[in-house]
C-alpha positions in Angstrom: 22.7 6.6 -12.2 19.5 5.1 -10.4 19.9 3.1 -7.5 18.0 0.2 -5.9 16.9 0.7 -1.8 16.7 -2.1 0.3 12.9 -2.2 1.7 11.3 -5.0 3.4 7.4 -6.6 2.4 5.3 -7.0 5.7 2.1 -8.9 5.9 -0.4 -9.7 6.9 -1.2 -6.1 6.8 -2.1 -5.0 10.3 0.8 -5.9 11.4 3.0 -3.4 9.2 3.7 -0.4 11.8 2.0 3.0 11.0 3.9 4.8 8.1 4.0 8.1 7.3 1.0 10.3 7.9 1.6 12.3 4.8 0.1 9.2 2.9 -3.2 9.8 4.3 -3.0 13.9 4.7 -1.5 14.8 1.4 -3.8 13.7 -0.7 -6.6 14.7 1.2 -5.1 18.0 1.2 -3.7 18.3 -2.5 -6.4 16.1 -4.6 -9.4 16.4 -2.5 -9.5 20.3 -1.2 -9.4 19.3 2.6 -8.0 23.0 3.7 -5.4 23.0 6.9 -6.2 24.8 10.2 -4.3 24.2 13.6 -1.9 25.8 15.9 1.7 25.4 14.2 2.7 25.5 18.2 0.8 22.2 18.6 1.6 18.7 17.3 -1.4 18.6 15.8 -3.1 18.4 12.7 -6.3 19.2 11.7 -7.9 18.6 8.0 -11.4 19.4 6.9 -13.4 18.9 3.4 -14.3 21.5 1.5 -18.0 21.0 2.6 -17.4 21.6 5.9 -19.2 18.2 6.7 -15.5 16.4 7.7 -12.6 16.3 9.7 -9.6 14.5 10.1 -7.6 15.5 13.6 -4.1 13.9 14.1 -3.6 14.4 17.7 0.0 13.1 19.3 -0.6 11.3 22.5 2.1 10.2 24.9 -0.3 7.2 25.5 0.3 5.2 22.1 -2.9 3.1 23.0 -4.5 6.0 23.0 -6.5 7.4 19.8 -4.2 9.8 17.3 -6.2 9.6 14.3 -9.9 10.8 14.4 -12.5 11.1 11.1 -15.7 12.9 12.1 -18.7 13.9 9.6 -21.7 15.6 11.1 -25.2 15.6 10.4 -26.2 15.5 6.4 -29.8 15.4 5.3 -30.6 11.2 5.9 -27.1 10.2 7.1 -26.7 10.4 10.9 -23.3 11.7 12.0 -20.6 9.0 12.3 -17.2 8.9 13.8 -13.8 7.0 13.3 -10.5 6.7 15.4 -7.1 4.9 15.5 -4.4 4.4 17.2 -1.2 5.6 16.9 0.1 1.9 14.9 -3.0 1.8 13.2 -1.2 1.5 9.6 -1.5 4.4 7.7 -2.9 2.6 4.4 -5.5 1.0 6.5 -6.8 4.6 7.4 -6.1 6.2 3.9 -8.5 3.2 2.0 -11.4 4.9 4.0 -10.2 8.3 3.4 -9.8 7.4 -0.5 -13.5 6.0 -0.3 -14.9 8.9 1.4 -13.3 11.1 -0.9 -14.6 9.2 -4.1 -16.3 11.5 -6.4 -20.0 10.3 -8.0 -22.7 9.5 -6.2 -22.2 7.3 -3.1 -22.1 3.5 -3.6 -24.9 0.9 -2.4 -23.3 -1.5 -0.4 -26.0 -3.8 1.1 -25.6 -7.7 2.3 -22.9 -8.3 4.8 -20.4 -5.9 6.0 -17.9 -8.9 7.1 -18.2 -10.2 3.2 -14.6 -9.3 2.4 -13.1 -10.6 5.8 -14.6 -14.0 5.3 -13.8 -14.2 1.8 -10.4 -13.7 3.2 -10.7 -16.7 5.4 -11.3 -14.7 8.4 -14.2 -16.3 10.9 -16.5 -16.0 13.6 -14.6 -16.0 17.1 -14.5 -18.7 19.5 -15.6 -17.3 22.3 -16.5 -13.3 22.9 -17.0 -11.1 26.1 -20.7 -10.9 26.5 -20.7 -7.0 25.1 -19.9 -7.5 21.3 -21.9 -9.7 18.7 -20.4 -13.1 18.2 -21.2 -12.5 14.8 -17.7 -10.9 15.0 -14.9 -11.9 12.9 -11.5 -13.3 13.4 -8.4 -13.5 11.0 -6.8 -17.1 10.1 -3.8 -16.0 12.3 -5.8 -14.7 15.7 -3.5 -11.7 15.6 -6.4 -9.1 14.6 -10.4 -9.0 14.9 -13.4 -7.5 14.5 -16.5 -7.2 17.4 -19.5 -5.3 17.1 -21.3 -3.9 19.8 -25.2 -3.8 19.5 -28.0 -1.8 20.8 -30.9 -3.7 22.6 -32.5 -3.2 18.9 -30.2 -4.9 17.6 -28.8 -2.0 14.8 -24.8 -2.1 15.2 -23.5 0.6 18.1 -19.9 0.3 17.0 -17.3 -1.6 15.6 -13.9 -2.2 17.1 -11.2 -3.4 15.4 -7.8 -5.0 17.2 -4.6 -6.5 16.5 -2.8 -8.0 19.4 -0.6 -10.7 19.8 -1.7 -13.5 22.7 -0.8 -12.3 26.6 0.2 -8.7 25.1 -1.3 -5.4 25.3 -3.2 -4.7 21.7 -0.8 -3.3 19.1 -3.6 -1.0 18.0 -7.3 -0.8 17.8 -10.3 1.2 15.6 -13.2 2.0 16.8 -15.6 2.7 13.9 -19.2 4.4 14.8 -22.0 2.3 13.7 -23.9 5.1 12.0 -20.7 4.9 9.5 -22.3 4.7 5.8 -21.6 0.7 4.9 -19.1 1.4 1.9 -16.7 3.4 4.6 -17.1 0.0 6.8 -16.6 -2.3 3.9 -13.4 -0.2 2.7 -11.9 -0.7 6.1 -12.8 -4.2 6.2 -11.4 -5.2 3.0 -8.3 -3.3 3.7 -7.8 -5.6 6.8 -8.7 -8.3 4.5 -6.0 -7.1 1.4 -3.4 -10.3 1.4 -0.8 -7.4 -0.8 2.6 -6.8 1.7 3.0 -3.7 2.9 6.1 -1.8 1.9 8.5 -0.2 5.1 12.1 0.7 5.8 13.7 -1.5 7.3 14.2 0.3 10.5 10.9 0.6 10.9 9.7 -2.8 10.8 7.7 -3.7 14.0 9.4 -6.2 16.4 6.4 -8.3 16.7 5.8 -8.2 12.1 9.5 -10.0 12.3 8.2 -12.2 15.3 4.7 -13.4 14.1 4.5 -12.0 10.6 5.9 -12.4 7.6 9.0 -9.9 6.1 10.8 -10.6 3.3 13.9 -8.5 2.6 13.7 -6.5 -1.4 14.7 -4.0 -3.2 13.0 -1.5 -5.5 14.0 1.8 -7.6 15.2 4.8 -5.5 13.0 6.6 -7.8 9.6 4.5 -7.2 10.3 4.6 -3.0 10.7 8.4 -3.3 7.9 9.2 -5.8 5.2 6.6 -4.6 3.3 9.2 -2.4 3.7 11.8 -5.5 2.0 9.3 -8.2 -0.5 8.4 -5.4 -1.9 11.9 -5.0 -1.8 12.7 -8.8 -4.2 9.4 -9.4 -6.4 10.3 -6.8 -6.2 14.3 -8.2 -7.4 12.4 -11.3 -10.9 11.2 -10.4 -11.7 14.8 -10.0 -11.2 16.1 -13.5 -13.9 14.9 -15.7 -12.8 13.8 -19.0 -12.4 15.5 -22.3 -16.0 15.3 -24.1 -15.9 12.8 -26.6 -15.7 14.2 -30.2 -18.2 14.1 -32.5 -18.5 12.7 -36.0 -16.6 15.4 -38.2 -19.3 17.1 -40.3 -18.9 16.5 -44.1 -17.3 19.5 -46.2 -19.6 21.4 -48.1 -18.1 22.3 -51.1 -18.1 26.0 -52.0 -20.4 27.9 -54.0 -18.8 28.7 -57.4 -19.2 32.4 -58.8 -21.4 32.9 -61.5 -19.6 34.0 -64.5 
């Protein structure tokens, strides 16, 4: 007989805790062709496209304000080589929307205008007051638990973005740093999953302290079948958008009839 699970829905987002890994390394490895390489004597992971242009490294770090999650891509033709890292609470849906974009088959999308579009069409706003490093052109969510700065060159191009979520008079729950050579539909996927209002779904032992304390968690209960499976159906759709689809068939042609034999 199936059988409901009790789950809890955290938002805002950032807030959430980090999830399970395999969310982000699964489908890179399964539906995208990122091969596996690494020391099985190391906590480490390492992931790379089958290009050879990108890796993902998962490196443990006693340290959890330290960076676990790093995205590199070198050099390629017009497109300057970019970086991306996260800590270890960074929430692993945050990461795998950028993973999912870069991974997009087709050509690469346009994305011009302004990169903080989606955070300020989710209320977020310009900061009150900033360090004297960062822009303060930067952005700020409606609750003042996360934000996102941007350091400039002298030029004025965008050095880097960094991305935190902290709670006032505490140490930052976790922080991005995002390289500001990063093609702009990588830095608007990231921004609008910050900006995504949708709960995020956890265990209930693995809820944050502070997404109880200054977030929002409501108790639920879904299928045993759709908590175990989600990761499954998530790697088949992406798998999906790289098999082309059947060629559409043509008009039938019309039946010539058949000769008749002369008598």
């Amino acid at each position: 007989m199936p059988h409901d699970i009790d789950v809890v829905l955290v938002a805002p987002r950032y807030l959430a805790g980090p999830g399970d890994p395999a969310w982000v390394t699964v489908p890179l490895h399964r539906a995208s062709g990122w091969s596996t390489a690494g020391d099985p004597l190391v906590p480490r992971v390492i992931l790379t496209s089958p290009d050879q242009l990108a890796q993902l490294r998962i490196t443990p770090d006693p340290d959890p304000a330290e960076p676990w999650w790093t995205l590199r891509h070198t050099h390629d033709g017009g497109q300057r080589a970019w970086s991306m890292a996260f800590d270890a609470c960074t929430p692993v849906e945050i990461i795998a929307a950028v993973t999912d974009a870069l991974t997009a088959p087709g050509p690469r999308p346009m994305v011009a205008g302004d990169p903080y579009e989606p955070l300020r069409a989710a209320g977020w706003h310009a900061p009150r007051h900033h360090d004297g490093h960062t822009s303060p052109q930067g952005m700020t969510a409606p609750d003042g638990l996360a934000r996102v700065d941007a350091t400039v060159h002298k030029d004025g191009r965008t050095a880097s973005w960094i991305v935190e979520t902290s709670v006032h008079d505490l140490p930052s729950i976790w922080r991005g740093y995002v390289d500001g050579d990063t093609p702009p539909h990588l830095v608007a996927a990231l921004f609008g999953a910050l900006a995504d209002t949708t709960p995020l779904v956890r265990e209930p032992h693995r809820v944050p302290h502070l997404a109880a304390s200054h977030g929002r968690t409501s108790p639920s209960r879904i299928s045993a079948e759709t908590f175990a499976f989600a990761l499954e159906r998530r790697t088949t759709a992406l798998a999906k958008r790289r098999t082309p689809p059947p060629p559409p068939a043509g008009p039938s042609s019309p039946r010539m009839p058949k000769p008749r034999r002369p008598r």
